[in-house]
N, C-alpha and C positions, 0 to 999 in steps of 0.2 A: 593571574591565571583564572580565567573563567570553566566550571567546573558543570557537567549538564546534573540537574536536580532533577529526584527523581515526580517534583510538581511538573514539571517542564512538560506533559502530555497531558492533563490534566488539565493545566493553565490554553492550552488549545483547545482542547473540547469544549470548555466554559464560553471562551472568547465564539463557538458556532451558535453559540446558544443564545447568550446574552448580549444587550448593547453593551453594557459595564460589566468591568471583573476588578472585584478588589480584592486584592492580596495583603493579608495583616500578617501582623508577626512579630518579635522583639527586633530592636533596634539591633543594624548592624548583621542579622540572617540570610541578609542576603538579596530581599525581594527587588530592589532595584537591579541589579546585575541579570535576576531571574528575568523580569520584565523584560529589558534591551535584547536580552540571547532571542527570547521568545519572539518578540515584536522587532526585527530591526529596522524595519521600513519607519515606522510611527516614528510623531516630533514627541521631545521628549522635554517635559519642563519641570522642576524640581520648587517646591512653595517654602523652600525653607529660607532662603533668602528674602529679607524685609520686603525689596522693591516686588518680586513677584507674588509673594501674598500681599500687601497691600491693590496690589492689582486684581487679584481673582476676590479680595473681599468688596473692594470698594466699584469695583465695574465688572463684578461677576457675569454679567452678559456681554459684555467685548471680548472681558477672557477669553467664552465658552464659542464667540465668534470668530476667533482667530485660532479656537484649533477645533473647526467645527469640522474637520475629515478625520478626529482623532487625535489622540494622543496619549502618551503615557503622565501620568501626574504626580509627581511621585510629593510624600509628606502630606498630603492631603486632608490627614489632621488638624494640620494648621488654619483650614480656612470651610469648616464642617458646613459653613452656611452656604458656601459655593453647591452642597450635593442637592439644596431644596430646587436651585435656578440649572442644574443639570439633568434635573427631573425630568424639565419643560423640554429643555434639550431634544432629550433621548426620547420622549415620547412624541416629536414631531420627525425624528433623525434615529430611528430605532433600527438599524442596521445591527446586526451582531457585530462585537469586536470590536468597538468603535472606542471605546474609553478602555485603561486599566488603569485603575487607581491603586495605589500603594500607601501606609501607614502603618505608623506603630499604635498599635492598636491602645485605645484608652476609651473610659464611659463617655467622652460628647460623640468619640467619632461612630463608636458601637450607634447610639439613641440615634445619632443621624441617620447612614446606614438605612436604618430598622423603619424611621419615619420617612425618609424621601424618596428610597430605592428598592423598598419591599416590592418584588416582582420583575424589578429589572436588571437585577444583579446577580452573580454570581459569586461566591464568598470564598475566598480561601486561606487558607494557615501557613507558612513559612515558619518554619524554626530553622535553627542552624543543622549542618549537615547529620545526618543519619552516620552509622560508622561505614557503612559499605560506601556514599557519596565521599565520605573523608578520603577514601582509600585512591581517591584519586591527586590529592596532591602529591608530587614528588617526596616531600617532608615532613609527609605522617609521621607519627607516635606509631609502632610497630606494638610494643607494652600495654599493659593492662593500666600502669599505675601511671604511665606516663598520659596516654592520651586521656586519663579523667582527671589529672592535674591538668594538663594543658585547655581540658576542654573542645568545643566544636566548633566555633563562632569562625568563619571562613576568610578572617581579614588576619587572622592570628597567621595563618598558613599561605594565604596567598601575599603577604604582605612583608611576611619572617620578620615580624613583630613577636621577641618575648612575650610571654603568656601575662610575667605578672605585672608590665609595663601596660599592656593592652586593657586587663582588666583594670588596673585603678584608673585608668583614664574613661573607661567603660561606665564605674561604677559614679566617678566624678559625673559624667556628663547624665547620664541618668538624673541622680539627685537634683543638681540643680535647673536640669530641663523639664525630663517627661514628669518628674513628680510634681515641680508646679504648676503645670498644665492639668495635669489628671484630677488634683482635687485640692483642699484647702489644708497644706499642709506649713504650720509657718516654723516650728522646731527640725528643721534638717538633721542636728545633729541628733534628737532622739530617734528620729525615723531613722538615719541612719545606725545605730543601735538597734533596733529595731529589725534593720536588715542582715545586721549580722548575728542577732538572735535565731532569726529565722532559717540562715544558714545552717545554727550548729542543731537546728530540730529539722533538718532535713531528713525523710526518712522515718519519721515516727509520730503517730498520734497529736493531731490539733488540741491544744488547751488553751483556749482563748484567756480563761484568767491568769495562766501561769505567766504566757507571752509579757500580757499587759505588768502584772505582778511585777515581772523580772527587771522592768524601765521605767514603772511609773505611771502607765496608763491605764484606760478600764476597760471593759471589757468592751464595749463596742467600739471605742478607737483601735483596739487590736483588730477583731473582724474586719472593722471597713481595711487599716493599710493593709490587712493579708491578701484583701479582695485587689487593692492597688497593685501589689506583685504580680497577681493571677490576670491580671487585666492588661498589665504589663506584657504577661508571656515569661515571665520570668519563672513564674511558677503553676504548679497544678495541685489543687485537694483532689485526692481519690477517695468518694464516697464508700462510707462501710456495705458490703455485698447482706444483702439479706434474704432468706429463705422461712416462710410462715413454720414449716417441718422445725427447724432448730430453734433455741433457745437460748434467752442470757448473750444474746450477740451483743457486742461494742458497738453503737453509734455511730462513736468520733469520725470525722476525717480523717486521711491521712496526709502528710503536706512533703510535698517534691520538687525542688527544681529542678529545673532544665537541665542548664549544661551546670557538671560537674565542677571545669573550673573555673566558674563563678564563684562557685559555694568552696572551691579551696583558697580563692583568695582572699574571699570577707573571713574566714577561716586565722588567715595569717599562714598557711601552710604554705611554704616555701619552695620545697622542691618535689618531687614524688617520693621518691628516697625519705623524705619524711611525713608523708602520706601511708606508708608503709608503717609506720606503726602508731599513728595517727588512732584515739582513740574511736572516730567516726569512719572509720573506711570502711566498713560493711554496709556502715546508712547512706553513705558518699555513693557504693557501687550499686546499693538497692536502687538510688536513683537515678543513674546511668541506666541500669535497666529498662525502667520506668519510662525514660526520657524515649529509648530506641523503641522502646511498642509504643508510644505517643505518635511519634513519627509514621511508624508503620501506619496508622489513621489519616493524622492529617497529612501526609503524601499521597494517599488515595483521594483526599478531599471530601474526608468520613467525619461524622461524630464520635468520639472513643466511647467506648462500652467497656473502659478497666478501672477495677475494685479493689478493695485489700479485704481483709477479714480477720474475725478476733473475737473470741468467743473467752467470757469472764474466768472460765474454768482453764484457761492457758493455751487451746489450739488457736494458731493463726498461720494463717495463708499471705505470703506478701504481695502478692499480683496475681488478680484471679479478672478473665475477657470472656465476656460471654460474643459465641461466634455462633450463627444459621443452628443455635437451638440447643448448643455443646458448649459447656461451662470448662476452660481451661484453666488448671491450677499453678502457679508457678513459687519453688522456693528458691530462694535468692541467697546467693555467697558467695563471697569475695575469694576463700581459700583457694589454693590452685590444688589441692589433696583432696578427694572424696572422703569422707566421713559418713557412716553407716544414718547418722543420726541423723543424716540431712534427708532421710527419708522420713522419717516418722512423721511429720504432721501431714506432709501429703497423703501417706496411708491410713492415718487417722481421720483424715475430711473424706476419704473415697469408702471406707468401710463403714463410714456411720450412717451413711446411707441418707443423711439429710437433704438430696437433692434430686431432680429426677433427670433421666435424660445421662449422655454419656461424658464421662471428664475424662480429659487428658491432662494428664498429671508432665512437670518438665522442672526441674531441675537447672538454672543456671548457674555455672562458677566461674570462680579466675583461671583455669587449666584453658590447656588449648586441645583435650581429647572430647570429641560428642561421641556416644554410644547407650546403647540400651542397660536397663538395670534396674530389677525388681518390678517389672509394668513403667518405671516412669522414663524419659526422654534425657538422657544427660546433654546438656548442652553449653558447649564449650562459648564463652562471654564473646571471642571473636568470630563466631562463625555462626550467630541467631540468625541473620537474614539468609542465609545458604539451609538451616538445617530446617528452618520454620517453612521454608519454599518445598522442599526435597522429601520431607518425611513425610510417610503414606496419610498420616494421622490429620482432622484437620489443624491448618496453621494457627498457633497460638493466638496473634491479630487477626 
């Protein structure tokens, strides 16, 4: 089942503008599927097969001669040196819309990119679906606990592939493909250690020594793999927000994956039902959160502008976006029951006055009621992209 994404207007407007439009994003997102819906006239050729990358590396000019009205290209990773001789291409055949390149995104094909196509491309981001694009499968997760077990990755649902049959095969093919590509990694199995460390600190403050610490490595073997995740798409640091007015703020990063059930299966969590009293399901739903205002960015084909905060003295903010001049506050909870106390740090960051300019303060939980309460926004976990669109205030993304 092909599902319309909400890139899919975006991915047009690019293609009037541009000769090239490359779409990155994790493995498995979806961007080929995106690409054909968008494009169906265009030939379509895929580099992941030997025989056609040894063709687009070793005769990168017949290649680019035999789909010289176009094409779609998908993996394009594979063969980064094909983007110098596509340069020449598009600057003799610079039609808009003429190329869409597709890849999981990694540092050769980024550096390529950046050197061959600055000026003639257009760029965009693919992550797996949004919860509102989810909601188009027939055999959605309906639950809160189910669909962040399950996850978002659209092959799990269009496919009715078991969640945790999907991800170990997911997390196999990763390891021993995109990470040997990405960079000089020869101990798999501590990276992958590594990657289930990173898992169980989803949701909370980067400590590059502790990471390394906790497997054996040092401190900049931890940075570089956590930049390999990030580079992946598998994950996101949210820089700490800061204000010259406050004081004694936290630094650190904060470190998020994507989709949830990624992080329940390197986890070992088995079902939702035991996800439910899962020591991590607060830091699991903070970043489900996280993930769905991501998206709200890169579906517009924005750079994000979202923060965490943390000041030494104990207030912290878990998601704070600055929007057209208005700093949005958001605190983050799993429980499906309001608790009085889940207001106090947002009334603590609005009264201290540390900021200038207007906040909207918002409240997300596991309940399925949205409503007003004390100034701040309650907002029910399955109904952000209806209440963020709807409410007078501006939207949180």
């Amino acid at each position: 089942m092909t599902i319309k994404r909400l890139l899919h207007p975006k991915l047009l407007e690019l293609a009037n503008y541009y000769p090239v439009v490359v779409i990155t994003g994790p493995r498995q997102s979806g961007k080929t599927t995106l690409s054909k819906a968008a494009f169906p006239d265009k030939d379509y050729v895929s580099l992941e097969p030997i025989d056609m990358r040894a063709y687009a590396l070793e005769d990168p000019r017949g290649f680019l001669d035999e789909y010289k009205n176009g094409a779609i290209i998908d993996e394009v990773q594979h063969a980064p040196d094909l983007l110098s001789y596509l340069q020449d291409f598009v600057d003799q055949h610079p039609d808009p819309g003429r190329f869409i390149l597709t890849g999981s995104q990694n540092l050769m094909f980024s550096q390529s990119i950046a050197q061959s196509m600055a000026g003639r491309c257009g760029i965009l981001t693919l992550l797996p679906p949004s919860w509102s694009e989810l909601q188009q499968f027939p055999n959605r997760p309906t639950e809160l606990l189910e669909t962040m077990w399950q996850g978002h990755y659209p092959r799990i649902y269009d496919r009715e592939i078991p969640a945790q049959r999907w991800f170990a095969n997911y997390i196999t093919t990763y390891l021993q493909r995109d990470v040997r590509q990405i960079t000089q990694i020869t101990n798999l199995n501590t990276f992958t250690a590594f990657l289930k460390l990173c898992a169980g600190h989803t949701g909370q403050e980067v400590n590059f020594s502790r990471l390394g610490n906790d497997i054996g490595i040092n401190y900049n073997t931890a940075r570089s793999w956590l930049s390999v995740l990030e580079t992946s798409w598998l994950g996101i640091t949210l820089p700490a927000w800061s204000n010259n007015v406050r004081k004694q703020v936290i630094k650190a990063p904060k470190w998020h994956f994507i989709d949830t059930g990624l992080v329940c299966s390197l986890l070992g969590i088995r079902s939702a039902e035991e996800l439910r009293h899962h020591p991590s399901r607060g830091a699991i739903f903070e970043s489900w959160v996280v993930a769905e205002a991501l998206k709200q960015y890169t579906n517009r084909g924005d750079t994000h502008s979202l923060y965490h905060y943390r000041e030494s003295r104990g207030l912290k903010i878990d998601l704070l976006a600055e929007v057209a001049g208005q700093l949005n506050i958001m605190e983050i909870k799993s429980g499906s029951t309001i608790n009085s106390a889940y207001f106090k740090n947002l009334k603590t960051f609005i009264d201290s006055g540390g900021t200038s300019g207007d906040v909207n303060a918002w409240l997300v939980y596991g309940g399925n009621d949205s409503y007003q309460r004390q100034g701040v926004r309650v907002a029910a976990w399955n109904k952000l992209s209806s209440e963020f669109s709807n409410t007078a205030a501006t939207p949180l993304y």
